[in-house]
C-alpha positions as CSV (number, residue, x, y, z in Angstrom):
1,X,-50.8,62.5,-14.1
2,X,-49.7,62.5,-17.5
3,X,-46.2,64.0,-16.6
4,X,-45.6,61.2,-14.9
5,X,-47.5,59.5,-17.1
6,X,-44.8,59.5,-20.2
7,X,-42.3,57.6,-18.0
8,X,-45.1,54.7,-16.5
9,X,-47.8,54.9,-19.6
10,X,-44.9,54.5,-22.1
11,X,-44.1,51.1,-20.5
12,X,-46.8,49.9,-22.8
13,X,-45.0,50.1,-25.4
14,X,-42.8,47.1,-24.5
15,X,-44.2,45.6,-21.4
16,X,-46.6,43.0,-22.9
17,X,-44.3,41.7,-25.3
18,X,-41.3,41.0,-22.0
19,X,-44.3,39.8,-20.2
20,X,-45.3,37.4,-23.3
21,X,-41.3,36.2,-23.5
22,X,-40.7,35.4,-19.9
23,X,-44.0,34.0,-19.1
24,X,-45.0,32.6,-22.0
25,X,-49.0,31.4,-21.5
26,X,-48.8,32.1,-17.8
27,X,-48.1,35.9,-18.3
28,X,-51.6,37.0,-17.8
29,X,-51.5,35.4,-14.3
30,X,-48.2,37.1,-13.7
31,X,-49.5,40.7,-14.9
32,X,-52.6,39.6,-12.0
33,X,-50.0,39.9,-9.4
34,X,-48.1,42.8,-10.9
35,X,-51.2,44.6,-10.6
36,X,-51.7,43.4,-7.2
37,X,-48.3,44.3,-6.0
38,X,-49.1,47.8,-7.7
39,X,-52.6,48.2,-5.7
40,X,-51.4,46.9,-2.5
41,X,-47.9,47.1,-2.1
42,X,-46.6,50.4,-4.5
43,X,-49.4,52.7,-4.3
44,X,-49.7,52.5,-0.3
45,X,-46.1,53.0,0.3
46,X,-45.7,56.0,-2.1
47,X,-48.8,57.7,-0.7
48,X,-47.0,57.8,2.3
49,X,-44.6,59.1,0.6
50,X,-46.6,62.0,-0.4
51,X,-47.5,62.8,2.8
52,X,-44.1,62.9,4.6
53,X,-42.2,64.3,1.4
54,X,-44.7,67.0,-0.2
55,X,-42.4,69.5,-1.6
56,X,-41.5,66.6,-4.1
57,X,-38.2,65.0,-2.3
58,X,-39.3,61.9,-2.6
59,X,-38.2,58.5,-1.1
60,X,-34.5,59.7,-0.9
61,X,-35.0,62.7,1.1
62,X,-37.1,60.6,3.7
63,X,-34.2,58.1,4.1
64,X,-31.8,61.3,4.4
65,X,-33.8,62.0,7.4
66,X,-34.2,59.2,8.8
67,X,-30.6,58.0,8.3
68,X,-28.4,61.2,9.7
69,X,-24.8,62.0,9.2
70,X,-22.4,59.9,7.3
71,X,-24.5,56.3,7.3
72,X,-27.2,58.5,5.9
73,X,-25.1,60.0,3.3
74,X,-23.6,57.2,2.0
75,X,-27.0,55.2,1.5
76,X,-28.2,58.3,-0.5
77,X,-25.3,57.7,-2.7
78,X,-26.2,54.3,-3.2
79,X,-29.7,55.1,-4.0
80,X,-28.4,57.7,-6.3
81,X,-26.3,55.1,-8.2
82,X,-29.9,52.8,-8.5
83,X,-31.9,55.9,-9.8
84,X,-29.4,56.3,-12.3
85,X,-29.5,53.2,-12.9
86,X,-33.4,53.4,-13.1
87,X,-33.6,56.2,-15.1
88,X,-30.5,56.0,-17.7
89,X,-32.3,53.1,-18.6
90,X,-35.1,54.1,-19.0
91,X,-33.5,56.6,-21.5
92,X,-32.2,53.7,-23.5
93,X,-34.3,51.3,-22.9
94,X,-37.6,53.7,-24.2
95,X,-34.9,54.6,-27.6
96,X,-34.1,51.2,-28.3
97,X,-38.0,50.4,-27.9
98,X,-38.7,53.5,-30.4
99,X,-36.3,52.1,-32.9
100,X,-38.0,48.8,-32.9
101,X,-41.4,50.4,-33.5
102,X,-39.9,52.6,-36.4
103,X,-37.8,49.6,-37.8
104,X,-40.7,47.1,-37.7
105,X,-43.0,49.5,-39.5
106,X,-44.3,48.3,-42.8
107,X,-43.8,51.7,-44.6
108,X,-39.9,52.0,-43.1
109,X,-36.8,51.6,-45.7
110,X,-35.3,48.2,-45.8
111,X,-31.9,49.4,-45.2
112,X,-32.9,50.7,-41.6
113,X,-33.3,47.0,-40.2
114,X,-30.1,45.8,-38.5
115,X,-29.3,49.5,-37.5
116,X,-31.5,49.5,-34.4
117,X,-28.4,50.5,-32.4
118,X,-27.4,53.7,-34.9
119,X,-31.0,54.5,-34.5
120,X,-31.2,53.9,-30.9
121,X,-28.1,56.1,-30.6
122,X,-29.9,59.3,-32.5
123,X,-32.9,59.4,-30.7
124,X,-30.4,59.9,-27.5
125,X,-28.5,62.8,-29.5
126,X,-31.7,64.3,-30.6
127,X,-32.7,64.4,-26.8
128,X,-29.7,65.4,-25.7
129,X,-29.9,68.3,-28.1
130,X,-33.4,69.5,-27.0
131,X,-31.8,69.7,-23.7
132,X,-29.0,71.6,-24.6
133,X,-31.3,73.9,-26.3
134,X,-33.3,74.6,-23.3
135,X,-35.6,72.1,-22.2
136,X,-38.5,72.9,-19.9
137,X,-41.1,70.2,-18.9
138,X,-44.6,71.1,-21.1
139,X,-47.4,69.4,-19.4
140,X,-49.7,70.2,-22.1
141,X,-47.5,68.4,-24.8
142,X,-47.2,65.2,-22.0
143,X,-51.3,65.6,-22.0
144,X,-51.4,65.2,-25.4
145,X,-49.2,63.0,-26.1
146,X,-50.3,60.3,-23.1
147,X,-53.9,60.9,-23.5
148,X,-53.4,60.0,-27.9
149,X,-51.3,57.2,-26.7
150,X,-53.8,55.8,-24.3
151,X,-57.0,56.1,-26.6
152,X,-55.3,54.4,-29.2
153,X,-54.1,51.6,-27.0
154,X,-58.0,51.2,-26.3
155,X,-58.9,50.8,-29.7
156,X,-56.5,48.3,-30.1
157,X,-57.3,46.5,-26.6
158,X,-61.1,46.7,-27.6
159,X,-60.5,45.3,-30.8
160,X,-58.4,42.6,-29.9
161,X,-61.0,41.2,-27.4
162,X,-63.3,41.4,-30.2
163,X,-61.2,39.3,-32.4
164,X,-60.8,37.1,-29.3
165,X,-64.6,36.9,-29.4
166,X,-64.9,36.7,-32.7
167,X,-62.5,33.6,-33.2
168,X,-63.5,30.6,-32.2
169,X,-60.5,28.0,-29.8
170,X,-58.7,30.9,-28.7
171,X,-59.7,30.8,-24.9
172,X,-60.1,27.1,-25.2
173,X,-56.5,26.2,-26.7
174,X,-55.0,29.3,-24.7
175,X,-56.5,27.4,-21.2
176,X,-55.5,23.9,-22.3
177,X,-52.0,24.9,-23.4
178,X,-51.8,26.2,-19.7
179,X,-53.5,23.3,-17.9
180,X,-51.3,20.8,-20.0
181,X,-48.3,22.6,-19.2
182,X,-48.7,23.7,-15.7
183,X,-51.2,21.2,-14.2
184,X,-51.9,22.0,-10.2
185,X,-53.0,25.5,-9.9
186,X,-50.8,25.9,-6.8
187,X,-47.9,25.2,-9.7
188,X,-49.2,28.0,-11.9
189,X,-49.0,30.7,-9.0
190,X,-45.9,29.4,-7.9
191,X,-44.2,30.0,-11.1
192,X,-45.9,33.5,-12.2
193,X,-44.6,34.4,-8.6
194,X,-41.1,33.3,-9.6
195,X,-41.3,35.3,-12.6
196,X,-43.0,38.2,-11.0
197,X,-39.2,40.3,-11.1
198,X,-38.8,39.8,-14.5
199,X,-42.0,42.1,-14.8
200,X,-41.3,44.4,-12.2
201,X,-40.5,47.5,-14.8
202,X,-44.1,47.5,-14.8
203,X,-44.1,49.6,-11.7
204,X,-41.7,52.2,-12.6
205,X,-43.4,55.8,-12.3
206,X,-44.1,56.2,-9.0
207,X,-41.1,58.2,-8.0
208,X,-41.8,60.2,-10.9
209,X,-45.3,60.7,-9.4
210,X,-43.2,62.3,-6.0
211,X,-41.4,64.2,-7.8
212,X,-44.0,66.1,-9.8
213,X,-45.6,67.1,-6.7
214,X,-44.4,71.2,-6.7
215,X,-46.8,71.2,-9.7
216,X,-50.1,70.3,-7.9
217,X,-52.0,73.6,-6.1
218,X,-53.7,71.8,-3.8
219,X,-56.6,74.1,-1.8
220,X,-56.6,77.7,-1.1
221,X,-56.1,76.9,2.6
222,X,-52.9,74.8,2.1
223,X,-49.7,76.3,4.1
224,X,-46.4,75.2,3.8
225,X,-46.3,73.1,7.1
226,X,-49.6,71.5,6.4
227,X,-50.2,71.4,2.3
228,X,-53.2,69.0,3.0
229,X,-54.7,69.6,0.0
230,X,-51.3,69.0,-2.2
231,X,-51.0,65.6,-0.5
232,X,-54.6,64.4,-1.6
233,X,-54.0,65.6,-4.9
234,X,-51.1,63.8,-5.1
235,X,-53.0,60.8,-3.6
236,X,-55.3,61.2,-6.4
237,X,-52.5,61.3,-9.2
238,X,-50.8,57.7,-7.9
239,X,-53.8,56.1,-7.3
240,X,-55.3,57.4,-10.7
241,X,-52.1,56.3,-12.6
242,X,-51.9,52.9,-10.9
243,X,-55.9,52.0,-12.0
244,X,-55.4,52.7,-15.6
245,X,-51.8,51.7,-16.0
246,X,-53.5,48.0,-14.0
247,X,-56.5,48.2,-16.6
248,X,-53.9,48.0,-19.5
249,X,-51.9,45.9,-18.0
250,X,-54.3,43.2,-17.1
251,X,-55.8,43.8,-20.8
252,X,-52.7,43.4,-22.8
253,X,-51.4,40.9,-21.2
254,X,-54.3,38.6,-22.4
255,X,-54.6,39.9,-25.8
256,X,-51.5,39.3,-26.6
257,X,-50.9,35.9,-25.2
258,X,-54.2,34.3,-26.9
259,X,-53.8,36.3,-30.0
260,X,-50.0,36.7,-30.9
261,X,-47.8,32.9,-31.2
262,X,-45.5,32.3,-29.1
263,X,-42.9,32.3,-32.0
264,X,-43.8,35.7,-32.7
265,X,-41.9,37.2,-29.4
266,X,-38.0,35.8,-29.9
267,X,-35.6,37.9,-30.6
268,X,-35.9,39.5,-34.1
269,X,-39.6,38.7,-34.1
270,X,-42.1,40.8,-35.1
271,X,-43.9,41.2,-31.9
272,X,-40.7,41.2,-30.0
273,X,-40.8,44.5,-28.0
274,X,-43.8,45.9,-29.4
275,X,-46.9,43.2,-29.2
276,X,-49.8,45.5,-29.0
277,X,-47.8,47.3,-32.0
278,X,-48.0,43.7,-34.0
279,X,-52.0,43.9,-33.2
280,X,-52.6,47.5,-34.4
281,X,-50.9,46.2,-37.3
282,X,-52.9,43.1,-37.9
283,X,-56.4,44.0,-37.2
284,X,-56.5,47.6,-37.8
285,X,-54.1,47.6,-40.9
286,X,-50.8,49.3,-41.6
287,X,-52.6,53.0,-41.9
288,X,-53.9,52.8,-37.8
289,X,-50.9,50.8,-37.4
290,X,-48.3,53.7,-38.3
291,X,-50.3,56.6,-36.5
292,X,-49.7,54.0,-33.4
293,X,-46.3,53.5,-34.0
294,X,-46.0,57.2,-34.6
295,X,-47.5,57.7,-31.1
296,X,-45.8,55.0,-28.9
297,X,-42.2,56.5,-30.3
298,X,-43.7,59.9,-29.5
299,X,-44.2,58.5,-25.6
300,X,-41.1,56.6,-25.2
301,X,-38.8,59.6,-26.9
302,X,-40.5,62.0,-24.2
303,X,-40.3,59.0,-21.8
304,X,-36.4,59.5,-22.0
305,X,-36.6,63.1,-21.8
306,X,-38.8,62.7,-18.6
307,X,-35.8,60.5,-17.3
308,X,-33.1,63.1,-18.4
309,X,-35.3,66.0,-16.5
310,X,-35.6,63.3,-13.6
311,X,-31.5,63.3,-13.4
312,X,-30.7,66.8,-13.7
313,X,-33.2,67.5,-10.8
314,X,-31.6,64.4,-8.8
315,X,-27.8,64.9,-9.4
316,X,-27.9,68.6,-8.4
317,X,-30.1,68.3,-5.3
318,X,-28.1,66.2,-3.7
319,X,-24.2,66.4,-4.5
320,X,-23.5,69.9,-4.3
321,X,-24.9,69.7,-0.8
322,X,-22.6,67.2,0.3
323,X,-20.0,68.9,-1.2
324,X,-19.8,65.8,-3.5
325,X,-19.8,67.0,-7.3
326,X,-17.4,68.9,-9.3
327,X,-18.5,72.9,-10.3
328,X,-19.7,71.8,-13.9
329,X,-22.2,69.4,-12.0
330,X,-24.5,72.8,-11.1
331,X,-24.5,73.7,-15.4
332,X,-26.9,71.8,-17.0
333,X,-25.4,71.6,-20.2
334,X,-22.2,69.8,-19.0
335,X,-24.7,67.4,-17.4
336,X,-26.6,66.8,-20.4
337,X,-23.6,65.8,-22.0
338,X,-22.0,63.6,-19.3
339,X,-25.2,61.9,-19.6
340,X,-25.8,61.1,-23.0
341,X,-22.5,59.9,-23.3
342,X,-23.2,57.3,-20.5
343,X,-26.3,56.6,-22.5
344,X,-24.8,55.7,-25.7
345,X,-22.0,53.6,-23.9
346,X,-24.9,51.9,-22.3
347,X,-27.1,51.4,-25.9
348,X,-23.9,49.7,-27.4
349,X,-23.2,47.4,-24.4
350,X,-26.9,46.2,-24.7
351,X,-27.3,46.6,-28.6
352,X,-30.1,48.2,-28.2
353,X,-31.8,45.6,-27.0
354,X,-35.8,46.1,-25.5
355,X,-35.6,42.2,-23.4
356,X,-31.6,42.5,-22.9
357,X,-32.3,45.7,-20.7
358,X,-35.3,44.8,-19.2
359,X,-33.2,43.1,-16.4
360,X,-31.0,46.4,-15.7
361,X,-34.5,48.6,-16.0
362,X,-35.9,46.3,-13.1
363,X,-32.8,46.6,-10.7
364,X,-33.5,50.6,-10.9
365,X,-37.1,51.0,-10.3
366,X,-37.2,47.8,-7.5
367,X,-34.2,49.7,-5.4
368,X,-36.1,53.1,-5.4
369,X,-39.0,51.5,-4.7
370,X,-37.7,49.2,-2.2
371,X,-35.8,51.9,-0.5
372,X,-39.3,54.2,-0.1
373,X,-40.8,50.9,1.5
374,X,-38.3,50.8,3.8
375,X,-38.6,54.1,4.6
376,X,-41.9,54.7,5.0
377,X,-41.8,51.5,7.8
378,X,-38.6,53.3,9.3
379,X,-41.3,56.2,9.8
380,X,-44.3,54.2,11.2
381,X,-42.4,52.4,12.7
382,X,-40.7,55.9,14.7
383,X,-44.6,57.3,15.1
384,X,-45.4,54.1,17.1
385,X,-48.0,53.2,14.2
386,X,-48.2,49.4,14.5
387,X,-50.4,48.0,11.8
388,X,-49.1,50.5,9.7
389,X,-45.8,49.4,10.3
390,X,-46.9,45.7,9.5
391,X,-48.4,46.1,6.3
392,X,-45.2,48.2,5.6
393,X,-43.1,46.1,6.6
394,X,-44.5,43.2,4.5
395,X,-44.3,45.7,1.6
396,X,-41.0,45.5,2.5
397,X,-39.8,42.2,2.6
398,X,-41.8,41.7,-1.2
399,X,-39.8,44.2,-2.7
400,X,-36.7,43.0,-0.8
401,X,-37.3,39.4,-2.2
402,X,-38.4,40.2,-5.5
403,X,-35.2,42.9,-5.8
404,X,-33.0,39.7,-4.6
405,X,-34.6,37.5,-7.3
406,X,-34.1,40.4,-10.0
407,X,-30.2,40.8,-9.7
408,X,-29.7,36.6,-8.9
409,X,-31.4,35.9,-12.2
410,X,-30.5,38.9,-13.9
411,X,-27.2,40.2,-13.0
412,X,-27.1,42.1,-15.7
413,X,-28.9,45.2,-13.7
414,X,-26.7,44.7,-10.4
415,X,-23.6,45.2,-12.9
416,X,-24.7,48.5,-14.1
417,X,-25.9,49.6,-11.2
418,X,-22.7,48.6,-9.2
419,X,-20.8,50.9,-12.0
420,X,-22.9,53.8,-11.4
421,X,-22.5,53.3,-7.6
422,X,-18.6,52.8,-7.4
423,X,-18.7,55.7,-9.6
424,X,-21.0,58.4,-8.1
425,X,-18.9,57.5,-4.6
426,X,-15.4,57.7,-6.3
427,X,-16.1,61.0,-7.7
428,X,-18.1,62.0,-4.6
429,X,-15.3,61.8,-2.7
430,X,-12.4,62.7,-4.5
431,X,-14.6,65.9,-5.0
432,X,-14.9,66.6,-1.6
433,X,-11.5,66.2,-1.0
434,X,-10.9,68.4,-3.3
435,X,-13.3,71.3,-2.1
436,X,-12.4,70.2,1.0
437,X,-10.6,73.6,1.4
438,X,-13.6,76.0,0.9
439,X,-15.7,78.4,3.1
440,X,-18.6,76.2,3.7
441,X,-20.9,78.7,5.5
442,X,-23.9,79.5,3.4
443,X,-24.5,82.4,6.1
444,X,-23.6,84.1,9.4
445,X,-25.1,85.4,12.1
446,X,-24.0,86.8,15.3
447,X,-26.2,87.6,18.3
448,X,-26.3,91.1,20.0
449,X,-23.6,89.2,22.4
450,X,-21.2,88.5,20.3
451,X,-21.4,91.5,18.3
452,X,-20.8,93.6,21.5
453,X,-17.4,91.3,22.2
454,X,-16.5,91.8,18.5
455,X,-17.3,95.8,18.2
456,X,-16.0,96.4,22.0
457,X,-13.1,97.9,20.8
458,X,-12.4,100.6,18.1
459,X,-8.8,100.0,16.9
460,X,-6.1,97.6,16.7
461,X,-6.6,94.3,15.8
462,X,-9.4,91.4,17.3
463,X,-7.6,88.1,19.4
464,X,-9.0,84.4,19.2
465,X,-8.0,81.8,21.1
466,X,-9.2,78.5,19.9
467,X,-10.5,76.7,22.0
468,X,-12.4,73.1,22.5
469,X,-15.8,73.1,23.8
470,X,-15.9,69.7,25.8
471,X,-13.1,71.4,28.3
472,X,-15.1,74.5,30.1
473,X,-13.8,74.5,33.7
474,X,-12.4,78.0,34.4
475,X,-8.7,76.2,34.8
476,X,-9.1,75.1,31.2
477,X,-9.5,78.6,30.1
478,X,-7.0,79.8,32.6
479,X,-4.4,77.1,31.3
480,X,-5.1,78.2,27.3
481,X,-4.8,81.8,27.9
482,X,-1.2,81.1,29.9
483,X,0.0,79.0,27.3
484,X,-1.0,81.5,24.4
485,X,1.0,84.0,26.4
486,X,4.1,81.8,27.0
487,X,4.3,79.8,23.3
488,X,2.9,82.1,21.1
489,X,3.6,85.6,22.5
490,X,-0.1,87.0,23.3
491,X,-0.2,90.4,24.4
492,X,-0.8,89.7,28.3
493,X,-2.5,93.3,29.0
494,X,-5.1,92.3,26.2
495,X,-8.8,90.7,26.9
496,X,-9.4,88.1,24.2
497,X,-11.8,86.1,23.1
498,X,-11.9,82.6,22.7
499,X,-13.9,80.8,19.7
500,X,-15.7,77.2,20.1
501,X,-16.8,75.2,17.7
502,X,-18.8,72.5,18.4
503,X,-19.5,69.8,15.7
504,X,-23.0,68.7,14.9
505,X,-23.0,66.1,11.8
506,X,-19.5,66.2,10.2
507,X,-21.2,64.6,7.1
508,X,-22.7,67.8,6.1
509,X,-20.8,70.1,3.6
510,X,-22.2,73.5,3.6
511,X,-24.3,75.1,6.9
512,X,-25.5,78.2,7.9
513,X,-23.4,79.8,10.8
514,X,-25.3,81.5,13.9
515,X,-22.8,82.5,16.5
516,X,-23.7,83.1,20.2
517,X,-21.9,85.4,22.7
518,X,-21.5,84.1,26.0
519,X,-19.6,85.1,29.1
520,X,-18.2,81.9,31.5
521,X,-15.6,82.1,34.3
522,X,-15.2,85.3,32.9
523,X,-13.9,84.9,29.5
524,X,-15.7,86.1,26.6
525,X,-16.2,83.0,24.0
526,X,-18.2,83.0,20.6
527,X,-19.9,79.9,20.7
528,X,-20.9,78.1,17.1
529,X,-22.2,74.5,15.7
530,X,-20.7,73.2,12.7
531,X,-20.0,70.1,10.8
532,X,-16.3,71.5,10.8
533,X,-13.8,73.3,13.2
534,X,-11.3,75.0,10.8
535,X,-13.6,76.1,7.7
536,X,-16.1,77.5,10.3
537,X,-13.2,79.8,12.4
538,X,-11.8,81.2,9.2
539,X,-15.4,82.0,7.9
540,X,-16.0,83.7,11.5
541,X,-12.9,85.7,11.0
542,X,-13.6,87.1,7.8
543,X,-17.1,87.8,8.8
544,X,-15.3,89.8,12.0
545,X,-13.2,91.5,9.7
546,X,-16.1,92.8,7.2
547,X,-18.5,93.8,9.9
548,X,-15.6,95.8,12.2
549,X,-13.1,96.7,9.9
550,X,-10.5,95.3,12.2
551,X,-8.1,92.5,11.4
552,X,-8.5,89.6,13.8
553,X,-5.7,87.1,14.7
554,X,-6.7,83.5,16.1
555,X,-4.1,81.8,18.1
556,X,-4.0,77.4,18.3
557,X,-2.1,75.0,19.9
558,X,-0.1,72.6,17.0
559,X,-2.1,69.0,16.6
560,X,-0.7,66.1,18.0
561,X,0.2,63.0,15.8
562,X,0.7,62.2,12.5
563,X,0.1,65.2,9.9
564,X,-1.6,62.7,7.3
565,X,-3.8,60.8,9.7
566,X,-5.2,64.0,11.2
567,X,-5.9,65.2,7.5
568,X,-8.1,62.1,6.9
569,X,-9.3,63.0,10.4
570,X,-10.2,66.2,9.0
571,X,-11.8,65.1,6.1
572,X,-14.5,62.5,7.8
573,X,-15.2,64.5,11.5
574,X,-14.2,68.2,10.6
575,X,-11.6,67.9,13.4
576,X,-7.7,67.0,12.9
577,X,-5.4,69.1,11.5
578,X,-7.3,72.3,12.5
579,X,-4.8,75.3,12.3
580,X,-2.8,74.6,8.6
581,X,-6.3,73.9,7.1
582,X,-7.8,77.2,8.7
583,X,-4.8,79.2,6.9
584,X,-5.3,77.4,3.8
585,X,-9.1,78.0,4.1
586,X,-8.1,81.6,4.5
587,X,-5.3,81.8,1.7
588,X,-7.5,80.3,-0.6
589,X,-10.6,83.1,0.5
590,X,-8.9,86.0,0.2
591,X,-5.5,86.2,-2.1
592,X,-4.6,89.4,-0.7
593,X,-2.2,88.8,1.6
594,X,-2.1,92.1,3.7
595,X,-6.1,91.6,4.2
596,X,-5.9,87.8,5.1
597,X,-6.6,87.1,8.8
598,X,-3.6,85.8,10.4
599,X,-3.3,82.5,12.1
600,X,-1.0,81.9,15.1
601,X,0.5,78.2,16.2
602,X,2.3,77.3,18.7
């Protein structure tokens, strides 16, 4: 809990005071519905989560599944381009935050204030370099350092209510600053609903909370097609989280509307970005107040390396497998760097700004949680689970709404995560492309069939006829065994065998090759499902050559229509121009020239 607990815990450190500066008196009403979007809305839908992802996929994996091939793919690459979104900022947003508690500190030189941004800026380098040194998760120092943060935020919530308590008008001119400007109740609801989004960062964590799953044991009876007792452990994590993160929430909130003015949370104000900082301050004195401000920068700096960890298990995962990221994108240190760079471009186009990014923080975490409810209704919805597909479904159209709301009134978050979206595709592609050209068989295996066709003979070399597997009459065969002989000079006295590749999901990049023997009309034919024709022959060939030591030679018929179109062909259905790319898959395998497979067309 307190792994994921350094990325939602940490919000603390900044939430009241955005919640203070957008809702001014009302925001105790609109932390209320926060919390009750949490309890009902968040913590339902990723508890499903838990349950249909618990190796620790998360919300993306489930859409994966539930949205195949290439509509699937590239809605995983816009939900990559959000949880970048979500968690870059979180890296910057949780610095900037630091450097306003270290700033704003009593005991803090005077020539650090107005260098927010240089400070903002070193915190990411100092991250980046823990990373680059090695960086591994410790979830004994996140215990520590979330379970310091939290008691101290307890002493200052419990003393705060006291002063509340103690002071006589708060309550009193708090309410009748509220009544006199919002009058009708009804009006009062309306409007904390309305300004609901601007609070929404409030609910980041819980895809943190997925993804932390691998590290819960569960019971000794637990198997890896039913890890029952991982899921209720996880169960117990979110719900855990949610109820104390809600506590504090719902405490803050009022302590530091009826005790901090108004005045207090504008921009370069002392309780702007770190209100229950400003408290620790004033009633505990500047000695509590620095060991609090020592322990909130503690949380958000780990905050940002939780977010860092959270991308280089997130890039990896996915665009390798789609064939999608250059080679460095596997190295984490390249990553790191990439990363922090993006960071820092980031830091300087907000200025290091807590309230400036809160906007681009919420477009992040709503997406990824919007996506999971939408995926988690997609799935009861497929199980023929009715109510659970209603009260998903209305989880749904909140988060829809209140993501809509989010990006209309604060664009700021849409722009960002636009950028990260046009550019995850742009290189996603243009990678592709580029590897477009590589064996993409992760393995091979041949039945006892087809490695009696292969090994049936002991010399010379091994013929392939391509061949298409929608045309299987015995004329078909006939026709391409004639016209091998006639265009492309087949030995007529030989008994070859014809490959078929059939297709599956083109979208897919790398696959594991099992290839059947079968006999029909009475032509032998290795039979093999791919999401490409040409990369899949010459990976069968070379896998013919290792195992029989015997050089085969596949003959095609030349492609009809225009070279270029059939290359694009190629590139989005693994069809097209299907015997120059199976030489050039087979040049670029094996440079020696006089052990290269040969390809026949004609």
């Amino acid at each position: 809990m307190c792994l994921t607990g350094v990325d939602y815990f940490s919000t603390l450190g900044y939430q009241p005071a955005i919640a203070a500066a957008a809702a001014g008196v009302l925001s105790p009403l609109a932390t209320l519905i926060l919390v009750a979007v949490t309890l009902f809305g968040a913590l339902p839908v990723y508890k499903r989560v838990a349950s249909e992802s618990p190796r620790g996929e998360g919300s993306i994996a489930m859409l994966e599944k539930l949205l195949p091939k290439w509509r699937g793919k590239v809605f995983v690459l816009v939900l990559l381009g959000f949880a970048a979104t979500s968690f870059l900022i979180t890296m910057t947003l949780s610095a900037a935050d630091a450097s306003a508690h270290l700033v704003e500190n009593p005991f803090a030189p005077s020539w650090l204030h107005g260098q927010e941004i240089l400070i903002t800026v070193i915190f990411l380098v100092l991250l980046s370099a823990v990373f680059l040194r090695g960086f591994r998760e410790a979830i004994g120092i996140a215990v520590a350092i979330v379970a310091v943060f939290l008691v101290l935020n307890l002493v200052v919530v419990i003393v705060s209510v006291g002063q509340i308590m103690a002071q006589d008008g708060v309550v009193t001119n708090w309410w009748t600053a509220l009544t006199t400007q919002h009058g009708n109740p009804l009006v009062m609801v309306g409007l904390a609903v309305l300004i609901f989004p601007r609070l929404a960062l409030g609910l980041s964590g819980f895809e943190t909370g997925v993804v932390v799953m691998p590290q819960i044991d569960g019971r000794p009876g637990d198997t890896e097609e039913d890890p029952a007792g991982r899921i209720a452990g996880a169960h117990k994590l979110l719900t855990s989280a949610a109820l104390i993160m809600s506590g504090f929430l719902i405490a803050s909130s009022f302590v530091t509307t009826l005790l901090i003015p108004a005045a207090a949370f504008e921009e370069g104000g002392p309780a702007n970005g770190r209100a229950l900082a400003y408290l620790a301050h004033l009633y505990l004195g500047d000695g509590f107040g620095t060991v609090y401000d020592i322990s909130t920068i503690s949380i958000l700096w780990f905050a940002g390396a939780s977010a860092m960890t959270g991308l280089l298990n997130l890039v990896p995962r996915y665009l390798p497998r789609y064939g999608m990221a250059p080679a460095w994108a596997k190295a984490v240190r390249p990553l790191v760097l990439v990363i922090t760079l993006i960071a820092i471009v980031v830091t300087f186009f907000f200025r290091a700004d807590v309230e400036a990014q809160g906007g681009a923080y919420a477009t992040g975490v709503l997406a990824l949680i919007t996506s999971a409810s939408v995926a988690v209704t997609l799935s009861a919805h497929r199980k023929h689970q009715r109510g659970l597909t209603l009260g998903f479904g209305i989880a749904t159209v909140v988060f829809v709404l209140t993501t809509a709301v989010n990006m209309i009134e604060r664009p700021d978050g849409l722009k960002i995560a636009l950028f990260f979206i046009l550019g995850i595709i742009v290189i996603s592609f243009v990678s592709r492309s580029r590897r477009a050209f590589e064996l993409r068989a992760t393995s091979i295996r041949m039945d006892e069939a087809a490695l009696s066709f292969v090994s049936a003979q002991d010399d010379g070399d091994i013929l392939l006829i391509a061949h298409e597997p929608k045309r299987l009459s015995s004329a078909a065969y006939r026709h391409k065994l004639q016209h091998a002989c006639a265009v492309s000079h087949f030995p007529v006295a030989s008994r070859p065998l014809f490959i078929e590749v059939t297709v599956d999901d083109s979208s897919d990049f790398e696959t594991e090759l099992r290839v059947r023997g079968v006999v029909r009309h009475g032509y032998r034919i290795l039979e093999v499902h791919s999401s490409n024709v040409p990369n899949t022959i010459a990976a069968v060939m070379l896998h013919i050559r290792d195992v029989t030591g015997l050089m085969p030679h596949v003959y095609f018929r030349w492609t009809e229509g225009d070279p270029v179109a059939n290359l694009f062909k190629f590139l989005f259905t693994g069809e097209g121009e299907i015997a120059p790319v199976t030489r050039e898959v087979l040049r670029g395998a094996e440079p020696d020239v006089t052990k290269r497979p040969w390809v026949h067309v004609g």
